[in-house]
C-alpha positions as CSV (number, residue, x, y, z in Angstrom):
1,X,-138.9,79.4,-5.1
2,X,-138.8,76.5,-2.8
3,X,-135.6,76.6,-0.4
4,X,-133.4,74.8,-0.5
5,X,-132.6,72.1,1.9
6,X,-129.9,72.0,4.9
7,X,-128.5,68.8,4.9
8,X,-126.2,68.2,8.0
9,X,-124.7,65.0,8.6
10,X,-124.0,63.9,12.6
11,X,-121.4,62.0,14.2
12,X,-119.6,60.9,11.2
13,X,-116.4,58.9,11.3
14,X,-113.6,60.2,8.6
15,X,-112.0,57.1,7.6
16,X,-109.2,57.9,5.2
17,X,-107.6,61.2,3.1
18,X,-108.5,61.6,-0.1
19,X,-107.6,63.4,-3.0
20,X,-107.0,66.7,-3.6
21,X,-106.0,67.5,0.2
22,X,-109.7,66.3,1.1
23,X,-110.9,63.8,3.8
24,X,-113.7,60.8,3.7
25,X,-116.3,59.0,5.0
26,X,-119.1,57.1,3.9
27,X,-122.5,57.6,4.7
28,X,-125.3,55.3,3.8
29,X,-123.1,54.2,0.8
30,X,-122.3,58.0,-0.4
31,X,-119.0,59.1,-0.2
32,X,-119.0,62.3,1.5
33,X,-115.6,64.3,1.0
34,X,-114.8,66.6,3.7
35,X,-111.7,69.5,4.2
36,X,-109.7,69.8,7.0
37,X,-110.1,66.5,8.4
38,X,-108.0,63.5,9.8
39,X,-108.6,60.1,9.9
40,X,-110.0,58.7,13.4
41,X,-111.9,62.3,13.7
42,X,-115.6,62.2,14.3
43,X,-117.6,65.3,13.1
44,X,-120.9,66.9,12.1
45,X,-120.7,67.7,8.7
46,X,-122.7,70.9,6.8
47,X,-122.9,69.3,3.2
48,X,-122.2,72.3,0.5
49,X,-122.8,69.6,-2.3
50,X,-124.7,66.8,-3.3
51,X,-124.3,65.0,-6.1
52,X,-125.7,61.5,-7.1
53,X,-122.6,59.3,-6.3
54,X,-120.9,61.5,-3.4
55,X,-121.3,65.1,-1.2
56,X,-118.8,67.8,0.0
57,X,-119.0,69.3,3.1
58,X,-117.1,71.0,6.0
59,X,-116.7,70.5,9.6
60,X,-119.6,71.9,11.5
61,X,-118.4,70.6,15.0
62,X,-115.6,68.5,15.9
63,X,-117.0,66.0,18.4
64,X,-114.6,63.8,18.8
65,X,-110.4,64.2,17.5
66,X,-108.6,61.5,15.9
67,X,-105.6,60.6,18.3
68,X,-103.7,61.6,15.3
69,X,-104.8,65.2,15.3
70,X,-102.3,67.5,15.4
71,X,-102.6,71.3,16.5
72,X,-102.8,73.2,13.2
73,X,-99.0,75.5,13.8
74,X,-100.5,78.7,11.6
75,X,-103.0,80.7,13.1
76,X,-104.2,81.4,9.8
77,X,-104.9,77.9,8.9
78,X,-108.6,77.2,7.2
79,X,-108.8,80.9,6.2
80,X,-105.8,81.0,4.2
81,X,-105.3,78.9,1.1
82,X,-102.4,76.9,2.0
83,X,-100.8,74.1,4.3
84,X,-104.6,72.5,4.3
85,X,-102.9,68.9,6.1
86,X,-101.6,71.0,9.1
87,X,-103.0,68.9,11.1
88,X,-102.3,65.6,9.9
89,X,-98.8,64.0,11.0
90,X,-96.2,64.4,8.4
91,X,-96.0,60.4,8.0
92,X,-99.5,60.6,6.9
93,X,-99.3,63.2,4.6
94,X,-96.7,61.0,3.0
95,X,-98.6,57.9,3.2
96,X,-101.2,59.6,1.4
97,X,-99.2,61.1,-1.0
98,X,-97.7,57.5,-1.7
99,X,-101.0,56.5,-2.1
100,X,-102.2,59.6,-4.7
101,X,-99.5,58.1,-6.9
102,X,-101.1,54.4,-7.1
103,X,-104.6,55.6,-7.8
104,X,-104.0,57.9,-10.4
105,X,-101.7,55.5,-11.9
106,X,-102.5,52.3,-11.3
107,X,-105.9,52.4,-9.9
108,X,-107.4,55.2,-12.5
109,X,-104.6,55.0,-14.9
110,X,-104.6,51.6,-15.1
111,X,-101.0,51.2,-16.3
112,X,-98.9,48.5,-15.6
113,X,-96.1,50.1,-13.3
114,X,-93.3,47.9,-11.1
115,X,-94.0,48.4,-7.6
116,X,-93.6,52.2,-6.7
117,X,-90.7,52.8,-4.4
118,X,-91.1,55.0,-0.9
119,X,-91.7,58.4,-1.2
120,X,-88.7,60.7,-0.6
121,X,-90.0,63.0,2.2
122,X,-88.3,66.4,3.0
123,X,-86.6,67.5,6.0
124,X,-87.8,70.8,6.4
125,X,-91.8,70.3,6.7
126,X,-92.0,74.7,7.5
127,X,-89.9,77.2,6.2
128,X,-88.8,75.0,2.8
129,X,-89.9,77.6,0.3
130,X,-87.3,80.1,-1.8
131,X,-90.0,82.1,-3.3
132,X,-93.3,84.0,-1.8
133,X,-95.2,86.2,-3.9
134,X,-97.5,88.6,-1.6
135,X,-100.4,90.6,-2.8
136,X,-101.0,94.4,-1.6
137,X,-104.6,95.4,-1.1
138,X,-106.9,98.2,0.2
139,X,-109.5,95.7,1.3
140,X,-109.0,93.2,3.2
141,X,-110.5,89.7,4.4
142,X,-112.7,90.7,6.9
143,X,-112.5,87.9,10.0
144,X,-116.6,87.2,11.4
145,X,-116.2,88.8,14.9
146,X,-115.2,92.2,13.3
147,X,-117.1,94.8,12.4
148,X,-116.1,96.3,8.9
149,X,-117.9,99.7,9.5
150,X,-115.9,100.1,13.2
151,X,-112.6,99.6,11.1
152,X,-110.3,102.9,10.1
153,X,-109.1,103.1,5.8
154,X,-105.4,102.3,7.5
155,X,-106.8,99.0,9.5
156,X,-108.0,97.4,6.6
157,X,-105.2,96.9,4.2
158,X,-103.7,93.9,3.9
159,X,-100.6,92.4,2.5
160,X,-100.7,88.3,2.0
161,X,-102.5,85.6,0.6
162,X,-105.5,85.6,-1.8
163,X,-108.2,83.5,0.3
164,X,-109.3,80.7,-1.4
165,X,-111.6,80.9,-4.5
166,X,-111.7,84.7,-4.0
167,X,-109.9,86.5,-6.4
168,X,-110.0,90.3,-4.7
169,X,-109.8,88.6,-1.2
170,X,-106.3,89.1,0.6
171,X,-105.6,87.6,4.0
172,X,-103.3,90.1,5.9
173,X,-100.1,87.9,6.9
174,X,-97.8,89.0,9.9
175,X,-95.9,85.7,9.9
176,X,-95.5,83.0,7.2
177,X,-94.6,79.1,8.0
178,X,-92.9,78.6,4.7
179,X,-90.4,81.3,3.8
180,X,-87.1,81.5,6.5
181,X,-86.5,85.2,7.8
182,X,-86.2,87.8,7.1
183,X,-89.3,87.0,4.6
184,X,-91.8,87.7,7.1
185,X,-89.7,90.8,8.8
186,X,-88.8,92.0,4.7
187,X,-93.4,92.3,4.6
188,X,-93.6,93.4,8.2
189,X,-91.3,96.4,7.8
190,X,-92.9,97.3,4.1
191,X,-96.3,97.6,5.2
192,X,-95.1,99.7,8.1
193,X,-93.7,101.7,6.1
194,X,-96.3,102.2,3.8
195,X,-99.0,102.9,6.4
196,X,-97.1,105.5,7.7
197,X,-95.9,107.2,4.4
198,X,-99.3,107.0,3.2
199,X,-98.4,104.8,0.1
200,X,-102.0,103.6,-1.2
201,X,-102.4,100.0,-1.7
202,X,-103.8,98.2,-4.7
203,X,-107.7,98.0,-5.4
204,X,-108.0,94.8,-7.1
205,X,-111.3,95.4,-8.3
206,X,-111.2,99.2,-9.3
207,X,-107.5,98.9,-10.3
208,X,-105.8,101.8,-8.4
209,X,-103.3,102.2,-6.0
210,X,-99.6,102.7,-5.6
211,X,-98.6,99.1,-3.9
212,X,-99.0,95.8,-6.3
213,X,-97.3,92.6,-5.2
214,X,-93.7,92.1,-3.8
215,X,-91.6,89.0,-4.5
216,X,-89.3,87.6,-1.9
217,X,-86.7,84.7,-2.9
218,X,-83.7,83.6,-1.0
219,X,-80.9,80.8,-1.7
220,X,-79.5,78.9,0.9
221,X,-76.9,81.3,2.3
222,X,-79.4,83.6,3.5
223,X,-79.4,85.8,0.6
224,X,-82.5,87.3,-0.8
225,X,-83.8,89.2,-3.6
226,X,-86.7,91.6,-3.3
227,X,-89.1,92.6,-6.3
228,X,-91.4,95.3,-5.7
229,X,-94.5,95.7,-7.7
230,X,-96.0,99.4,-8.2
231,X,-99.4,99.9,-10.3
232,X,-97.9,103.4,-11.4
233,X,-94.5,105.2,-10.9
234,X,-94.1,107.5,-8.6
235,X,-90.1,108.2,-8.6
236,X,-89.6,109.9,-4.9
237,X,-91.9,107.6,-3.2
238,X,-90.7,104.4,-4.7
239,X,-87.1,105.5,-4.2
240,X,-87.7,106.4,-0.7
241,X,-89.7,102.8,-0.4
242,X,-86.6,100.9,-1.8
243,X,-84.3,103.2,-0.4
244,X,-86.2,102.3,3.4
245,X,-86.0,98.3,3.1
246,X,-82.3,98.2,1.6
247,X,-81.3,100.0,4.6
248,X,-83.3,98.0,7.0
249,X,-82.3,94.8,5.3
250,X,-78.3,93.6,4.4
251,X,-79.4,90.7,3.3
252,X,-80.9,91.7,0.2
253,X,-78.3,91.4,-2.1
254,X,-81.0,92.0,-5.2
255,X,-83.4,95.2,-5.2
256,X,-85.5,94.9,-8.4
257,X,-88.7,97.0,-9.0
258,X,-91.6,96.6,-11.8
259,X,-94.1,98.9,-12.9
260,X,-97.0,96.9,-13.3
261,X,-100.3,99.1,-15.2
262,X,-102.0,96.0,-16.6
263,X,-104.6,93.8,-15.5
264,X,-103.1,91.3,-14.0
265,X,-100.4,90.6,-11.8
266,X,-98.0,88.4,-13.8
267,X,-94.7,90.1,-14.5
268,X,-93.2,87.5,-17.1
269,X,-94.3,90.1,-19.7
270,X,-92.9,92.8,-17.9
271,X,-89.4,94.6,-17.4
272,X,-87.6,94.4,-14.1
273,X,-85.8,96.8,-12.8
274,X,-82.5,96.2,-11.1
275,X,-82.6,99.3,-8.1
276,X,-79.6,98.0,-6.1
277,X,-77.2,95.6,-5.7
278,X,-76.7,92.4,-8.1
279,X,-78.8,91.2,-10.8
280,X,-79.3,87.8,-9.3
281,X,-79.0,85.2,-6.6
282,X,-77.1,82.4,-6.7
283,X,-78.4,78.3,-5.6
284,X,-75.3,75.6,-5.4
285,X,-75.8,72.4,-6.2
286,X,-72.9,69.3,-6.6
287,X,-70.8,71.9,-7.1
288,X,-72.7,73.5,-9.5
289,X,-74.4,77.0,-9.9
290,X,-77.4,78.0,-10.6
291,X,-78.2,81.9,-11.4
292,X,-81.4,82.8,-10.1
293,X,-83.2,86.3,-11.8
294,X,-86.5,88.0,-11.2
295,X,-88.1,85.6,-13.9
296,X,-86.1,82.9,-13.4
297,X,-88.3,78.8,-12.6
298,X,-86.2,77.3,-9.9
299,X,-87.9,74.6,-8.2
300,X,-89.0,76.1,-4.8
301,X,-88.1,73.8,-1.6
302,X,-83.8,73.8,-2.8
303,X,-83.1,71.1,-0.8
304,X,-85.9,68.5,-2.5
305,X,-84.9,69.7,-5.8
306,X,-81.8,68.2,-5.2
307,X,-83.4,64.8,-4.5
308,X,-85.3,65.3,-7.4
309,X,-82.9,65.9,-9.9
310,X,-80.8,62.7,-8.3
311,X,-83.9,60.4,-8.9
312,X,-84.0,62.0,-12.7
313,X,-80.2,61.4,-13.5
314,X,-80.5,58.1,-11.8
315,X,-83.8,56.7,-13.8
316,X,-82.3,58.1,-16.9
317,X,-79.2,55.8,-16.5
318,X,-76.8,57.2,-18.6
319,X,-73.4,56.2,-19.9
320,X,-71.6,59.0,-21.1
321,X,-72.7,58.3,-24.5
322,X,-75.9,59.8,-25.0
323,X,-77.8,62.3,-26.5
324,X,-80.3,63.6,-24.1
325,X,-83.2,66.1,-24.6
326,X,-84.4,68.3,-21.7
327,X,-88.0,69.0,-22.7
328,X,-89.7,72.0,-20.6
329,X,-85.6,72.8,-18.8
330,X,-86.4,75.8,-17.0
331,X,-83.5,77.2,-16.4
332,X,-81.7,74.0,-17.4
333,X,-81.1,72.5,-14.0
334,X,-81.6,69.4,-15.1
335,X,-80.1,69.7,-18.0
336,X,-76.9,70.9,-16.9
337,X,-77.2,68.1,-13.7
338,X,-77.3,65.1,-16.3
339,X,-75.0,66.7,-19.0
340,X,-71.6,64.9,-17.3
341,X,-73.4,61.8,-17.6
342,X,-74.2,62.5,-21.6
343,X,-72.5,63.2,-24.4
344,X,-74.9,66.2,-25.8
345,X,-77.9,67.8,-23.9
346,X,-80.3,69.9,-25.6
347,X,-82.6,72.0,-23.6
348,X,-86.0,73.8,-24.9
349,X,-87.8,75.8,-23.0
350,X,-90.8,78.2,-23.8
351,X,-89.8,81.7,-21.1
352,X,-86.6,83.2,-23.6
353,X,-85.4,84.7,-19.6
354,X,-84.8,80.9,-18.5
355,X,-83.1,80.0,-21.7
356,X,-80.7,83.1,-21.1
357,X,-80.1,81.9,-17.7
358,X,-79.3,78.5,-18.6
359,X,-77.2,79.7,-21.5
360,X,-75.3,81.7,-18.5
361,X,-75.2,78.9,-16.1
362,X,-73.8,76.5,-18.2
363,X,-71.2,78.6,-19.3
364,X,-70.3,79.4,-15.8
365,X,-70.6,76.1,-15.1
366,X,-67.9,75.2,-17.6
367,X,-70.1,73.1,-19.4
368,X,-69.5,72.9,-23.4
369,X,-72.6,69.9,-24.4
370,X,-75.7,71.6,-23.6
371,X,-77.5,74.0,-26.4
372,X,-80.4,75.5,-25.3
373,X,-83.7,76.5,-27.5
374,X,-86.3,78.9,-26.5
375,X,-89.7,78.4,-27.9
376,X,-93.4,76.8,-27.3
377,X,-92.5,73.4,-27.1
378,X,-95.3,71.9,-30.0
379,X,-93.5,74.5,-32.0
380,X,-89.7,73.7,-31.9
381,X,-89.5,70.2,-31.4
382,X,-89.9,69.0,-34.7
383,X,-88.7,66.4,-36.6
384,X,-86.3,68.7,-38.6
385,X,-85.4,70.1,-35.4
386,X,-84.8,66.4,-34.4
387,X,-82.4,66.0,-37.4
388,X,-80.4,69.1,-36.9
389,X,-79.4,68.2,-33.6
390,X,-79.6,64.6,-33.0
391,X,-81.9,61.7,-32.3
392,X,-82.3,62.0,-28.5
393,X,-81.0,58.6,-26.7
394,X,-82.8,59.6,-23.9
395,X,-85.5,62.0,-23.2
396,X,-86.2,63.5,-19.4
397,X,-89.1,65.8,-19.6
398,X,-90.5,67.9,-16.7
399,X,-93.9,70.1,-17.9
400,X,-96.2,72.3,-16.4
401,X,-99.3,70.8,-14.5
402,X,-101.5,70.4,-17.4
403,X,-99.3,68.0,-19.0
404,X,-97.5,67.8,-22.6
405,X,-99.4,68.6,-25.6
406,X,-100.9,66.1,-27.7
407,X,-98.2,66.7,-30.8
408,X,-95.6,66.9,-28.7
409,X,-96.2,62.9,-27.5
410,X,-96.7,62.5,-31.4
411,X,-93.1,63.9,-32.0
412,X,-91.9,61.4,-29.0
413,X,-93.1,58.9,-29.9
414,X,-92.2,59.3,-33.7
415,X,-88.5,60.2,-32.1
416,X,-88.5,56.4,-30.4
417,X,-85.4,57.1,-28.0
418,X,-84.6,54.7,-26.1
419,X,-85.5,55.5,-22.5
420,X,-87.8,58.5,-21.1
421,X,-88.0,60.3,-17.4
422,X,-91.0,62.1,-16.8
423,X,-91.0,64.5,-14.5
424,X,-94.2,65.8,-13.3
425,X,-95.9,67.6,-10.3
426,X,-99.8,66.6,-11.4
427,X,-99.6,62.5,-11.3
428,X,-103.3,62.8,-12.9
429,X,-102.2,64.9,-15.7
430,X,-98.6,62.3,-15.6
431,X,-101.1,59.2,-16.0
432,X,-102.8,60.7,-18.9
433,X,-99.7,61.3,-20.4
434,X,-98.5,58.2,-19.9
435,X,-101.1,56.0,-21.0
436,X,-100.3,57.7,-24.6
437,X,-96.5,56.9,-24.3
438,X,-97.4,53.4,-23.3
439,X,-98.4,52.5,-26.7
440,X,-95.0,52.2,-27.3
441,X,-92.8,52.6,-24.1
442,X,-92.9,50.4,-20.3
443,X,-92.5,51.9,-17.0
444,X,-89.4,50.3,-15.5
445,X,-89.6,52.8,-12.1
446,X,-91.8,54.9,-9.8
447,X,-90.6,57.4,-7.5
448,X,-92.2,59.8,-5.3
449,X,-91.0,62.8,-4.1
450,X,-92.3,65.3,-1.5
451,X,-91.9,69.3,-2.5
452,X,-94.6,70.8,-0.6
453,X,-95.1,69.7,3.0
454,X,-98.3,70.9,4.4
455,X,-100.0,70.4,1.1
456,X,-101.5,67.0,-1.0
457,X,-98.9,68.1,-4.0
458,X,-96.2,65.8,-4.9
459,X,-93.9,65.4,-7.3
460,X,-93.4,62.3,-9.4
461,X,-90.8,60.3,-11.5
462,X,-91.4,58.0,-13.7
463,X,-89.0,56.2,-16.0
464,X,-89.7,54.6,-19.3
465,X,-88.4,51.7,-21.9
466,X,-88.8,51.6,-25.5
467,X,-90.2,47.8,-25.8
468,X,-88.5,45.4,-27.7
């Protein structure tokens, strides 16, 4: 079998950042798409990829550092997955953000959209997350200058980040950029503990162990809630465990525990146990609040949320007369954010935990005009579900990255209300969306808004018109 080829590109100029957190340049007419890099920098690129209209590389020497380079703040950065634009200026980051919008709405999309306002930027750009999920494991990513055989059963478990693409890969974390303490002290203390206990830790691959995951979230008072994953039970160790951190730690106010024996890690389908302390955390928002459980969405980075749900109530502009359907509500944030502004809010939401939580929060909330309906979306909305309880004036919808389905824009569009804010966090997924909703509906407003520093994701609003 022939070999195949090393291609290596020198002294290459990156011009511009491109999508999905990636740099480019052109060579010889080829795009050639390359991580980690900023504009101004000039590199020698190892091409991974070569396709007939562009490559994909990475960075085999720096030769030369854009001026706008900055000194990536994580020591982990390029071996964990996350906060890949470290080292582009935050102005930048939303520059190209601003400009991810455009091309996958105008420029791919090809819709007709007014001009898109500035992008809301956040003013924490580290330590903006509420929730960190950490992974437990008996093997750890192994760094190049070590030497696996030299390293003890205790020195290589790790609790962190999956690396990249690999899926029983965990990048051992002593401090984290995007939780506020005691996140990284709550992780610190826990593997401490464990290592010197002797509680195993969680062979993704073989599936055994003691230690899982652990899930930290905090509110802006300071308050967290922890919730510790176990493979198996083991009463006296986990008590001792939980026991250890709730005595190290005041400030968690919420001890849950889950005993985890299936094959993956998600615990929607799973029961959480309340160890100590109360049953949830609490987020405040104009006055209102906002119960926060184990399961519970909430948008992560609190403070953007806020400037989130402002741009929603504002596109949606209501007059105290409407009826206004929160597709995809969560918790009903949104929902119960608008619902002064409305004169009925009906929320739907597919996780039955978020629909109790928003059943509570409204209710503590003192708020009398939202219903909320739990149920896969394609499912419950309906036109006889439409009939029951009223032809939406205005619908504000807010789905997962892949979009709505295809018979829930039929529904829509059959419903004809008279204005629409989508809510999305995938513009390319929005844009596909929207080109449906078109057939029918104008986009009167664009609005950007920046939830994950660090990262190329961004969060977008769009408001729509029924035409006349």
């Amino acid at each position: 079998m022939r070999k195949k080829q090393e291609i290596i590109l020198n002294d290459i100029t990156i011009e511009s950042v491109a999508a999905e957190g990636k740099a480019l340049a052109h060579v010889d007419g080829t795009v050639v798409f390359v991580q980690f890099a900023v504009p101004g920098d000039v590199v020698d690129i190892k091409i991974t990829k070569k396709k007939k209209n562009y490559m994909e590389g990475y960075i085999l020497a720096l030769k030369k550092p854009s001026e706008h380079r900055l000194e990536p703040f994580c020591k982990y950065f390029g071996i964990c997955g996350g906060c890949k634009w470290q080292p582009l200026p935050y102005p930048m980051q939303l520059q190209a953000k601003q400009q991810q919008v455009y091309d996958q709405l105008v420029r791919i999309g090809h819709l007709q959209v007014p001009e898109i306002q500035p992008i809301i930027g956040s003013e924490k750009t580290t330590n903006y997350r509420n929730k960190l999920e950490f992974t437990f494991s008996e093997r750890r990513w192994i760094y190049e200058n070590e030497d696996p055989d030299a390293l003890s059963p205790e020195q290589r478990l790790g609790l962190g980040f999956h690396v990249g693409r690999f899926f029983d890969k965990v990048l051992d974390i002593d401090c984290c950029h995007l939780q506020p303490s005691p996140s990284n002290e709550i992780r610190n203390f826990i593997r401490q503990y464990a290592i010197a206990n002797g509680l195993s830790f969680f062979n993704i691959r073989e599936h055994h162990g003691f230690l899982r995951t652990m899930v930290v979230r905090n509110n802006e008072k300071g308050e967290v809630m922890l919730i510790l994953c176990f493979y198996h039970e083991d009463e006296n160790a986990r008590r001792m465990l939980l026991d250890a951190v709730a005595d190290a730690f005041p400030q968690i106010v919420s001890l849950y525990y889950v005993i985890n024996g299936k094959a993956n890690d998600s615990i929607s389908d799973q029961d959480c146990i309340l160890y100590k302390g109360m049953d949830a955390i609490y987020e405040e928002m104009e006055g209102l609040r906002f119960k926060i459980g184990p399961k519970s969405f909430y948008q992560t980075n609190t403070a953007q949320a806020l400037k989130l749900y402002q741009t929603a109530r504002e596109f949606a502009q209501l007059t105290g007369n409407e009826v206004v359907y929160d597709l995809y509500t969560g918790t009903g944030t949104i929902a119960q954010f608008v619902s002064s502004k409305a004169s009925k809010v009906v929320g739907i939401e597919y996780v039955e935990d978020a629909i109790r939580d928003a059943r509570i929060n409204a209710s503590d909330n003192g708020i009398s005009n939202c219903t909320f309906y739990a149920g896969d979306m394609k499912d419950v909305l309906t036109s006889e579900f439409i009939e029951q309880n009223g032809h939406p004036d205005v619908i504000i919808l807010d789905p997962p990255r892949a979009g709505i389905h295809p018979d829930v824009a039929k529904v829509i569009l059959e419903a004809q209300p008279d204005r629409m804010v989508y809510v999305s966090c995938n513009p390319a997924s929005q844009a596909r969306d929207l080109e449906i909703l078109c057939r029918d509906y104008e986009i009167t407003a664009v609005r950007p808004v920046d939830m994950f520093p660090q990262t190329h994701h961004v969060e977008n609003v769009v408001a729509l018109r029924l035409k006349k």
